[in-house]
N, C-alpha and C positions, 0 to 999 in steps of 0.2 A: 179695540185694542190700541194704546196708544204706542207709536213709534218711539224707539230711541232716537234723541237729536245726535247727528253725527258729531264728536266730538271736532274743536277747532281749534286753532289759537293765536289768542289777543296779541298783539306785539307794542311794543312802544318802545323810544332808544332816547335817549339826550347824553347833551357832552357839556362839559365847563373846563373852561382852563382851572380853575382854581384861583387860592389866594397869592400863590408865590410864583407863579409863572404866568409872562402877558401874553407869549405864543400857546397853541395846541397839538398837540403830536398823536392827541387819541383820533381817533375815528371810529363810527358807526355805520351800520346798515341793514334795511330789514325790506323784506317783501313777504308781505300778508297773503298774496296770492299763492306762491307755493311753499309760506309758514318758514321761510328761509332769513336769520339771523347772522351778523357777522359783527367781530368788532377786533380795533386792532389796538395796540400802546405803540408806538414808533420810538424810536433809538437812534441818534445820530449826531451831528453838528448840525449849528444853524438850521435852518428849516428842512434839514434832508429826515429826519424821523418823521415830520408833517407828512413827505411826501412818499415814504415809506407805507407810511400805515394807510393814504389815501387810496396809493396803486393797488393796495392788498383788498381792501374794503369793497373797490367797484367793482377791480378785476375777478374776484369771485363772485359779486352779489352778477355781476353780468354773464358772466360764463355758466356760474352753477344754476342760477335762475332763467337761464335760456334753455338749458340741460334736462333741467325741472321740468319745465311748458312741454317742452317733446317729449319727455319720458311719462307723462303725467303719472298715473298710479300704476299703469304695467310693468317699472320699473321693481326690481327687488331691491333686497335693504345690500346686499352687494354690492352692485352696480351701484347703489347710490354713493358709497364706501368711495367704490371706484372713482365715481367723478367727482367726490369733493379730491380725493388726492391728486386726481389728474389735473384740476382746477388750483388746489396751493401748489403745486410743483410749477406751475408754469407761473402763477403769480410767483412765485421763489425766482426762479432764473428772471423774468421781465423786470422784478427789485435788484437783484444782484448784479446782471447786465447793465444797470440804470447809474448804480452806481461804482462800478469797474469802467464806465465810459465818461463820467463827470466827474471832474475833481470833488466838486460842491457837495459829492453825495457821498464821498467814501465813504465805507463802514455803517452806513444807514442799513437798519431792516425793523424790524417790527415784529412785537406778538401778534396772536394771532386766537380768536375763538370762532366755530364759525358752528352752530344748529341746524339741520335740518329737523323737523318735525311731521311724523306721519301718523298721523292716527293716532294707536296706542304707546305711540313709543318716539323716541329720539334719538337720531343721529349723531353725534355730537364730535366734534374736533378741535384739538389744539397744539398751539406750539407755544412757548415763553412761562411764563407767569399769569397771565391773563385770567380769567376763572369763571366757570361755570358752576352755581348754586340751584338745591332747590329747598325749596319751602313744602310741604307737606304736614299735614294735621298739625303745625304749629312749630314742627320739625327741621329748622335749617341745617344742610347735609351739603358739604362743597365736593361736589360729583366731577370734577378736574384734580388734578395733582399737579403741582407746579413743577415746570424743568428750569428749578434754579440748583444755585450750588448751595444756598439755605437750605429746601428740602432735602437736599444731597445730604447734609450734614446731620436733617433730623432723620431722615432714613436709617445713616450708621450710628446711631447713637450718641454722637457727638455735644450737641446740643439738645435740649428738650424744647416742644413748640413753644414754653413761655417764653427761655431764655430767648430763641427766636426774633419775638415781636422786638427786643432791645437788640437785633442785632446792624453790623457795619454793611454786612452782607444783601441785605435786603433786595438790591434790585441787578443783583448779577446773577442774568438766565443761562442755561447751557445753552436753549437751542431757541433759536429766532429765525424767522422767517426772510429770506434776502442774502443775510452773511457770508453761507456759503453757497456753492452751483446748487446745493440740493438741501432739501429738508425733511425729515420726521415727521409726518402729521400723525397726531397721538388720538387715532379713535376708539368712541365707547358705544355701545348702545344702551339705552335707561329705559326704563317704562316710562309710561305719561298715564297718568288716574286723573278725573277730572275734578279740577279744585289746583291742580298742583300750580305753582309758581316758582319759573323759572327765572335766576338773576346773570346774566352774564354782565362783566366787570373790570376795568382794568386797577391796578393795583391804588390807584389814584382813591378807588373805594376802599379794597381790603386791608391796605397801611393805615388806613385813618379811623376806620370801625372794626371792632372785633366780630364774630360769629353773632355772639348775641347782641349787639348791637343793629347789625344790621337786621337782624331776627324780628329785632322790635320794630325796626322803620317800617319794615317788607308788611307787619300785621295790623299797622296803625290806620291804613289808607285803603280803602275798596279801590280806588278809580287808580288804574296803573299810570297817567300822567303823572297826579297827584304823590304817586311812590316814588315814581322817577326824582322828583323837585325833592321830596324830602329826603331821599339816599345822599344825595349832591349836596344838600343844604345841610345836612349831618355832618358830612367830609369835610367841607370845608369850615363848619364851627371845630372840626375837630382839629384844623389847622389848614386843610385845603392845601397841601404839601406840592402835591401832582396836579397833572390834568387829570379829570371825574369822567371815565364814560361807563354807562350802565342799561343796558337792553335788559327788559321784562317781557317773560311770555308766560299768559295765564291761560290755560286747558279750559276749556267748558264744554257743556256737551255731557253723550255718555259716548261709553262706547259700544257697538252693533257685537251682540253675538254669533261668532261662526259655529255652522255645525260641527255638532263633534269635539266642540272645542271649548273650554274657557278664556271667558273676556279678559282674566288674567295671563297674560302670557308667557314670563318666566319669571324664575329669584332673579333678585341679583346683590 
């Protein structure tokens, strides 16, 4: 009888300032060992969005990735709930504190996406604009909602998502990470089927590629390097506006069936 492989997943991240800016305010980070993803967009003067998004990126991949190693799989999907929030809260006050004590830094914070991956399923959190896609049988599904005052707008009717793409509005978030003593972290939990492909993003991508755009880079490329270079290199032929950051995580594997149970585990 042949085993099922336990299902894993592949990670990859790159950043590019783009065509119109010589600094970078995005950040990435990834740890393949406990399948742990983050990425930020930073906001501020001078290099304090840089330094924004930096603090957010380590201070979680460090904390929640340390959290990880000891909790290993005994851990529940709760608890793990738990310490990503316990983890951007305290990266929240450490950004806000950072810059309520340095002039250079006022009003600095940063979005925020951060995955964890377990198995059949995914963790997932955000703050800002930032965004979490997947890819499925050919299927691109943006599995985040953004907390801007755009969305705000196409929520109430106001706008429709086409008018949207032409709007003034474009990158004023309600809620970012840092700004104030505390913050929202906006979690989901999604399945994971093996094949899926995951795109987390800062807006540096989805301002410059529509849905189906990015659809087609994501199914052009086997080798998830290779996807990364052409997501970026897409953006910025499409003008390169922002700084590009883009993490991919692709499922492989299957998944183990529990008794009593199917390998399918909920709708959603």
């Amino acid at each position: 009888m042949t085993l099922p492989v336990p299902m894993t997943i592949e990670l990859h991240a790159a950043v590019d300032p783009g065509r119109a800016r010589s600094n970078n305010e995005d950040s990435v980070a990834t740890d393949a060992e406990v399948a742990l993803a983050v990425l930020a967009d930073g906001m501020g003067g001078y290099n304090a969005g840089e330094v924004a998004s930096n603090m957010a990126t380590s201070f979680i991949l460090s904390e929640l990735g340390r959290w990880l190693r000891e909790a290993s799989s005994h851990a529940s999907d709760a608890e793990v709930r738990r310490a990503m929030d316990i983890c951007v809260d305290n990266a929240n006050r450490a950004i806000f504190n950072a810059a309520n004590s340095n002039p250079q830094y006022a009003g600095m914070g940063t979005t925020l996406v951060v995955a964890v991956f377990r198995d059949n399923r995914v963790l997932l959190g955000h703050v800002g604009d930032s965004r979490c896609y997947r890819l499925r049988d050919g299927r691109l599904q943006q599995i985040t909602r953004d907390h801007s005052l755009l969305q705000e707008q196409i929520d109430a009717g106001l706008i429709t998502p086409e008018q949207a793409a032409f709007s003034a509005n474009k990158n004023l978030v309600t809620r970012a990470v840092g700004v104030e003593d505390s913050v929202l972290l906006e979690t989901h939990q999604h399945d994971v089927l093996p094949g899926d492909l995951f795109l987390m993003c800062s807006d540096g991508l989805s301002d410059m590629l529509d849905d189906d755009g990015i659809s087609q880079v994501l199914q052009q490329h086997e080798s998830l390097e290779q996807c990364t270079h052409a997501l970026i290199e897409a953006a910025n032929d499409a003008g390169g506006k922002d700084n590009i950051s883009v993490i991919l995580g692709r499922a492989t594997g299957s998944v183990a069936l529990q008794a009593g149970r199917s390998w399918w585990p909920f709708k959603r």
